[in-house]
C-alpha positions, 0 to 999 in steps of 0.5 A, a space after each residue: 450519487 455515483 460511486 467510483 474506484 479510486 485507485 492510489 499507486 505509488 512509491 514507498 512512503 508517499 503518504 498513499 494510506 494517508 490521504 487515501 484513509 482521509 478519502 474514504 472517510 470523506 466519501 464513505 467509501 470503503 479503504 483497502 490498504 494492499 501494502 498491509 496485505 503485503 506485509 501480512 504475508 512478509 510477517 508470516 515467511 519472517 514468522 515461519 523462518 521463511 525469510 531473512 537477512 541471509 536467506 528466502 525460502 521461496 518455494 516454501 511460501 508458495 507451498 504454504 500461500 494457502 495456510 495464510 488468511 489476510 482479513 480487514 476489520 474496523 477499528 472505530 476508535 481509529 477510524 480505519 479497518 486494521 489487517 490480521 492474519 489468521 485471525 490475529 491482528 498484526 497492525 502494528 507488527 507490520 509497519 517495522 523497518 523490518 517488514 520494510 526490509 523483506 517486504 518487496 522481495 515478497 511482493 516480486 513472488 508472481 504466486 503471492 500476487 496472483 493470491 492477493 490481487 484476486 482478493 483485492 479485485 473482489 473487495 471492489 467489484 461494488 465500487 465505493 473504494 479507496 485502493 492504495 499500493 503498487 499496481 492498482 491503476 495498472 492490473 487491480 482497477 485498470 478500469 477506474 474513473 480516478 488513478 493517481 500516481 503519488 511521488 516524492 524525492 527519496 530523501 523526502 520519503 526517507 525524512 517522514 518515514 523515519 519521523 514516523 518510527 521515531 515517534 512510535 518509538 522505534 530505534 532507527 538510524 536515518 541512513 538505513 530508513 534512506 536505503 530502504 527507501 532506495 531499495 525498494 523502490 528499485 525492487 518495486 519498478 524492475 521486479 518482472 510481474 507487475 512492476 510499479 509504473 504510472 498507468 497512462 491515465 494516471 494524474 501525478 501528484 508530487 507532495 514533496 512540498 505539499 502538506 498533508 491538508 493541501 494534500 486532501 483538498 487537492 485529491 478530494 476535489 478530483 474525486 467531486 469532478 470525477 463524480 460530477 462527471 458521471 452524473 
């Protein structure tokens, strides 16, 4: 059987890990969650003093880009490659509202880009992959034979996202994860290197209302046609 790039572009908290994890266990295919790169690299200015509520060292990151070592490993109990940096694994320390909060401003570095997509490139130059973030369809995997675009209403967004916090048992309050879900996706599609767009070829699929089963079947059947189509 052929495979394919699947490349998952879209806002914030629109459940592209989700249903892109679900994906690549269907297929067997291998799942790179970009957003857990970003992250890494916005734990690591948080970890050095780099960055906070009143400050943003830069230059300082750029300089020290080349200290920073973001591998994948699997979790088989999870089911899903979990992120570290340097060795350490920081899956958890990263999904705060914290890291949230920094995260797009670090992403905006062209430098940070430029380290991770050519990481990302290479991680599917095989094929077989499963590739989530903010411009896969577009600068990544501008080839892919499937690009979906996720949305879903910012208040929407909001509603899971903090959900998710809560239940992991972090104390937040609903209008801090509403704003920043607003910021970010403000900071996301206005940035100047490669802001977050939906590529031409993408298919868009608003999940406002969708649940997360009628979620997969419908992206699962799009990869089966993708798929049939080549063979």
């Amino acid at each position: 059987m052929n495979k394919i790039t699947i490349a998952i572009d879209g806002f914030s908290s629109t459940g592209k890990s989700t249903v892109a994890k679900q994906l690549a266990k269907h297929l067997g295919y291998v799942y790179v969650d970009t957003g857990a790169m970003y992250r890494a690299v916005t734990f690591y200015a948080m970890q050095n003093g780099l960055i906070s509520a009143v400050d943003f060292n830069k230059e300082a990151l750029i300089y020290q880009l080349p200290n920073i070592e973001i591998t994948f490993k699997f979790n088989e109990a999870l089911g899903f490659a979990e992120v570290y940096l340097n060795g350490v694994n920081i899956e958890k320390e990263i999904r705060n509202l914290e890291v949230s909060s920094y995260v797009s401003k670090v992403a905006a570095i062209s430098e940070v880009r430029q380290k991770l997509v050519e990481q990302q490139k290479k991680m599917g130059q095989d094929k077989g992959v499963v590739m989530d973030g903010r411009d896969i369809g577009t600068v990544v995997f501008p080839d892919a034979k499937l690009k979906l675009f996720m949305t879903a209403s910012a208040e929407t967004r909001a509603k899971r996202r903090y959900q998710e916090l809560i239940e992991r048992g972090d104390k937040v309050d609903y209008k801090d994860v509403l704003q920043n879900v607003q910021e970010r996706d403000y900071i996301d599609s206005n940035r100047k290197d490669s802001p977050l767009v939906k590529a031409k070829d993408a298919i868009e699929i608003d999940n406002s209302h969708m649940t997360l089963d009628e979620q997969f079947n419908k992206i699962l059947q799009l990869a089966k046609m993708t798929i049939e189509d080549l063979e």
